[in-house]
C-alpha positions, 0 to 999 in steps of 0.5 A, spaced: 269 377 195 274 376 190 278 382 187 281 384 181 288 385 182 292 391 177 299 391 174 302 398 171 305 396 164 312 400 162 318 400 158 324 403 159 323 406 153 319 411 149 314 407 148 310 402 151 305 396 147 303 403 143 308 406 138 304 413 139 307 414 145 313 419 145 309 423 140 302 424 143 302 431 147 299 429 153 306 425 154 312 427 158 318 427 154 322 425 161 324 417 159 331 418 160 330 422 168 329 418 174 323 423 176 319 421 171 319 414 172 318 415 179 311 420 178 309 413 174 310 409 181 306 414 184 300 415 181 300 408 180 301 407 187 296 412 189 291 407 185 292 402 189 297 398 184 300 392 185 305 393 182 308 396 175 313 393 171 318 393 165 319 389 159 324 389 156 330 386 151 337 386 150 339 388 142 336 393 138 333 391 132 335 390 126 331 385 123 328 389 117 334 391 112 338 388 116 340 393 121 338 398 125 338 405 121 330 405 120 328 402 127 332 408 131 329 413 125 322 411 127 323 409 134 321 402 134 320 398 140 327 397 143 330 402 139 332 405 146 332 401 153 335 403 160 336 398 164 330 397 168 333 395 174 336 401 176 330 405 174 326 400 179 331 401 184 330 409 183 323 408 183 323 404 190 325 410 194 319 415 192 315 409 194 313 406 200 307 400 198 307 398 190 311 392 187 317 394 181 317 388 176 324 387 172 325 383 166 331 379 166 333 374 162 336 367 164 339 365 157 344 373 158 344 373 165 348 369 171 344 365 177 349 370 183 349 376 178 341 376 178 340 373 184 345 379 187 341 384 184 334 382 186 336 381 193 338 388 193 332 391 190 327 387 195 332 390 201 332 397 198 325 397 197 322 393 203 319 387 200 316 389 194 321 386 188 319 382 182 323 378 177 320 377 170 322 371 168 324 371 161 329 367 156 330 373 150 327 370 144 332 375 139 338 371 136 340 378 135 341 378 143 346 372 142 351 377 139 351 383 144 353 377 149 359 375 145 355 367 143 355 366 135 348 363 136 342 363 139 340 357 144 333 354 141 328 355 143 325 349 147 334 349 150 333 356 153 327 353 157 330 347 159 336 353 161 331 357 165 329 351 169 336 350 172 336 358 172 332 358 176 333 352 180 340 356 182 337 362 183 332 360 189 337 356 192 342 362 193 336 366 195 335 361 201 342 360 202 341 365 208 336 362 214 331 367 217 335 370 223 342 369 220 344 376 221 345 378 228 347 384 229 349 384 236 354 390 237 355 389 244 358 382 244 361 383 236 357 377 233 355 380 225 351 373 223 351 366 226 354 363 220 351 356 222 345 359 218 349 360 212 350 355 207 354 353 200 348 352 195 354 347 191 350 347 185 352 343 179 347 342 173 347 341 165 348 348 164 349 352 170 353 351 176 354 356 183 358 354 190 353 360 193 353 363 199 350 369 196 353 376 199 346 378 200 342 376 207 335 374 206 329 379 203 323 381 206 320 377 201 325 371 201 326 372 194 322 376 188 315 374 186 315 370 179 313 374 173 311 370 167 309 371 160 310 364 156 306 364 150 309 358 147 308 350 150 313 349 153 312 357 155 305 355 158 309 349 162 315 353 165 310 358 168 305 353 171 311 350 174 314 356 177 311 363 174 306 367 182 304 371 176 304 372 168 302 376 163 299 375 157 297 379 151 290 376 148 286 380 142 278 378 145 275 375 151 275 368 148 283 367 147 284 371 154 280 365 157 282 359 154 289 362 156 287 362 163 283 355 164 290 352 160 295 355 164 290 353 171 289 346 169 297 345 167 299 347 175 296 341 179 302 337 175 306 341 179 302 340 185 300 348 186 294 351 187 291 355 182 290 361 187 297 362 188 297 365 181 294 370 178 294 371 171 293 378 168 291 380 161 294 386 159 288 392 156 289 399 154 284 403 156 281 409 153 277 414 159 272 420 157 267 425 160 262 422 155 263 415 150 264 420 144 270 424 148 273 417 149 273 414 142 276 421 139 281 420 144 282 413 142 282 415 135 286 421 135 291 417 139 291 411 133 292 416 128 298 418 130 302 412 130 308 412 124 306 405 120 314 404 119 314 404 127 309 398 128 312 394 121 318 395 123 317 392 130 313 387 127 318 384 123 323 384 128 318 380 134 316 375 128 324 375 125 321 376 119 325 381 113 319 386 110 324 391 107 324 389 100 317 390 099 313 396 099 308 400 104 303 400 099 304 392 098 298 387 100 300 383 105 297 377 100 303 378 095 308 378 101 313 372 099 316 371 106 320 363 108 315 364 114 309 367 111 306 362 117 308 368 121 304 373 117 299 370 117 298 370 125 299 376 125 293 378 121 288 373 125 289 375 131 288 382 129 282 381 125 285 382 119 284 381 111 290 378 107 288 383 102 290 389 108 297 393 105 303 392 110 302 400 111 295 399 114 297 393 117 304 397 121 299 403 122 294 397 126 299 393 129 303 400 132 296 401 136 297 396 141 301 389 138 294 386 139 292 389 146 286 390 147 282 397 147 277 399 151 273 406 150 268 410 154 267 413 160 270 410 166 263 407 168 263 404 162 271 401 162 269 399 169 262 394 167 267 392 161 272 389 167 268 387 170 265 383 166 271 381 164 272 378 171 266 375 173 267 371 167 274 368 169 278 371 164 284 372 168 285 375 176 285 382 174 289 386 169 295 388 167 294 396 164 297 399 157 297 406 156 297 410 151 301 416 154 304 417 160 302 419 165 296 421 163 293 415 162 295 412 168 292 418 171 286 418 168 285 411 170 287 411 177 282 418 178 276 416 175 276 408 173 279 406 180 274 409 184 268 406 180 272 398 181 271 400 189 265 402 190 262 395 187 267 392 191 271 389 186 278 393 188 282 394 194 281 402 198 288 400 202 294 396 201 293 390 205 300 389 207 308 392 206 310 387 201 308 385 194 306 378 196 301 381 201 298 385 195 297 378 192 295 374 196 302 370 196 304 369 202 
C-alpha cells in the first residue's frame, strides 16, 4: 500500500509561513539556541518524519520604503536568518534517523564550496543530507555578494543547470572503496578511484577532486520548489523531492500531474519524485476547540508583519499607501502582482491592504486545516487518495507545540489506516523515500 511520505517546514528564524509564530504562547522563544532546533528534530523524528527543513533567503528585506527599519520592527520573513546548515549539522548529532534539508542557492553559492559542505553533513549525519535547490529571487540578495544586478530570472536557471552539473560531478569524483584505511600497510585511499572533475561550462568551472570522500548517500537528495515554467522544468529534471504551496485542492493537483508529465522528457520515472504540498494544521480534542486554536492564532498576526512580507516576496512598494487603503485603488507598476495574491487567497479587490496583511501573515497562502485529529487525518487522507501529491510538507503555527501535537495525535490515526509508516525502513533519507 502506497503511503504518504511527511516533511517538517522550518525557518532559521522567528517565523515560519505563519507570521503569528514568535508571538503566540505556546511558542519557545529559543530560535537562536541549538537545543531548540535539536527538540524540533526529535519530536519530528519520534513522528516518523522524513525529513525537516529550512527555507531560507540571503538579505533582509527592504523592499517596503526602501529599506529594512519596518520589517525588523515587525519581524517580517528574513528580518532574522541563521545559517541553516550549521543548525542541521547540530541538529544531526541529536538525531539518528530523520533527514536535514538545507536551502542553498546556486546564483550565491559556489559548486565546491556547497558540494564540501553538503558531503560533510551527509558523513556527519550518517546519510541523511538534503539540498533545497534554489536560485534566490531577491535582487537585493545580489548586493550582499558584492554584484551590481541581479541575474534574470530564466539566466539564473540556466546557471542552476550548470550548478548542478558540477556539484554531481564533484560528489562523484571519490569511487566507492576509494578510502582504504589499511593501517597495517600505511595505504590511506587508492588514488585510482579519485579523479579530477576538470569541469568547464558557461557559467562555472571546477578542476575537482572534492576533499570530501564519498557520502553515505552519494550525494544529498534533491530539493525543489520551482513554481514558475522554467522552475516546473528544473525540477522535473533534476528535483527527488519538491514543495510547493498551492491555496486548495484543485491547484495542488494541477500542480502535481504538471510536473509528473514533464519528467518523462527527462527519461524518469514519476515515483523517483515525491511531491509534497505544504498544510498547516490545526489539531483539538473537539472540532470547536481546534477552530478557536486556529482563530486565536489568526488573530494574533500584526497586518504590518504580512504586508510587509508580501511586498517584499512580490517586489512591490506598498509604503506610500495607507492601512486603511483598499487594495483597488492601489497604483502600483505590477498591480498584476497584487492581483495574484488576492486570487489565490480568495480575496475581493475591495478588501484593505490591513485586511489583506493580516490574511496573508496567516499562512502565505498554505492551507489551514481544523479539527479534531480524526478529522485532519480523513482531510489528508482524502487529499491523497486523490493524488494531490506524495504526502505533505507540514507548516506549524507554533513551535513545537504544533508539531507535537501533530506527531501525538494525527500520526497514530494515519498508522492505524496504513497510511503511514510505524518504523523508519532504512539509516538514510533516500531509504525513507523510497529513492534508492
Amino acid at each position: 500500500m502506497k503511503q504518504i511520505h511527511l516533511a517538517g517546514f522550518l525557518l532559521a528564524s522567528q517565523v515560519v509561513h505563519s507570521h503569528a509564530v514568535w508571538r503566540h504562547p505556546r511558542t519557545e522563544l529559543g530560535f537562536l539556541e541549538p537545543e531548540y532546533y535539536q527538540k524540533i528534530a526529535q519530536v519530528l523524528e519520534r513522528g516518523k518524519f522524513d525529513l525537516v527543513f529550512f527555507a531560507d533567503s540571503l538579505t533582509m528585506p527592504d523592499t517596503y520604503g526602501g529599506n529594512f527599519a519596518e520589517s525588523l520592527k515587525y519581524g517580517a520573513q528574513g528580518a532574522l536568518r541563521l545559517d541553516p546548515l550549521v543548525l542541521a549539522t547540530t541538529m544531526a548529532v541529536a538525531t539518528k534517523h530523520i533527514g536535514l534539508g538545507i536551502t542553498r542557492s546556486t546564483t550565491y553559492y559556489q559548486p565546491y564550496d556547497l558540494a564540501r559542505g553538503f558531503a560533510t553533513l551527509d558523513h556527519l549525519s550518517r546519510g541523511r543530507a538534503a539540498w533545497n535547490v534554489v536560485t534566490s529571487s531577491r535582487a537585493s540578495e545580489a548586493g550582499n555578494f558584492g554584484f551590481d544586478e541581479h541575474l534574470e530570472h530564466d539566466l539564473r536557471y540556466d546557471r542552476a543547470d550548470e550548478f548542478l552539473e558540477v556539484a554531481t560531478k564533484l560528489w562523484g569524483s571519490w569511487e566507492e572503496g576509494a578510502l582504504v584505511l589499511d593501517q597495517e600497510n600505511g595505504i590511506f585511499a587508492d588514488p585510482t578511484k579519485v579523479n579530477y572533475v576538470n569541469y568547464v561550462g558557461q557559467w562555472l568551472k571546477s578542476r575537482g577532486p572534492l576533499t570530501v570522500p564519498r557520502s553515505p548517500q552519494g550525494r544529498p537528495v534533491i530539493i525543489q520548489a520551482g513554481a514558475s515554467n522554467k522552475g516546473r522544468e528544473f525540477a522535473a529534471k533534476w528535483a527527488e523531492l519538491i514543495f510547493e504551496i498551492s491555496p486548495n485542492p484543485a491547484l495542488m493537483k494541477s500542480y502535481y500531474q504538471d510536473v509528473k508529465t514533464r519528467m518523462a522528457k527527462y527519461g524518469r520515472d514519476p515515483d523517483t519524485c515525491k511531491i509534497l504540498p505544504a498544510v498547516m494544521p490545526f489539531v483539538g480534542e473537539t472540532e470547536t476547540i481546534a477552530k478557536e486554536k486556529q482563530a486565536f492564532h489568526n488573530e494574533l498576526v500584526h497586518p504590518m508583519a504580512g504586508l510587509l512580507t508580501m511586498s517584499n516576496h512580490l517586489a512591490v512598494d506598498l509604503s506610500p499607501y495607507s492601512l486603511e487603503q483598499s487594495v483597488e485603488k492601489v497604483e502600483v507598476q505590477d498591480f498584476q502582482k497584487l492581483s495574484g495574491v488576492l486570487q489565490r487567497l480568495n480575496l475581493e479587490a475591495s478588501v484593505t491592504l490591513k485586511d489583506l496583511g493580516k490574511i496573508y501573515g496567516r499562512s502565505l497562502s498554505v492551507p489551514q486545516l481544523v479539527g479534531t485529529a480524526t478529522q485532519i487525518a480523513d482531510k489528508l487522507e482524502t487529499l491523497f487518495r486523490d493524488e494531490v501529491g506524495d504526502g505533505f510538507v507540514i507548516s506549524p503555527a507554533y513551535l513545537p507545540g504544533a508539531f507535537e501535537e501533530f506527531v501525538d495525535l494525527v500520526i497514530p490515526e494515519l498508522q492505524k489506516r496504513g497510511l503511514f509508516r510505524k518504523e523508519y525502513p532504512g539509516k538514510t533519507l533516500r531509504d525513507s523515500l523510497g529513492l534508492n
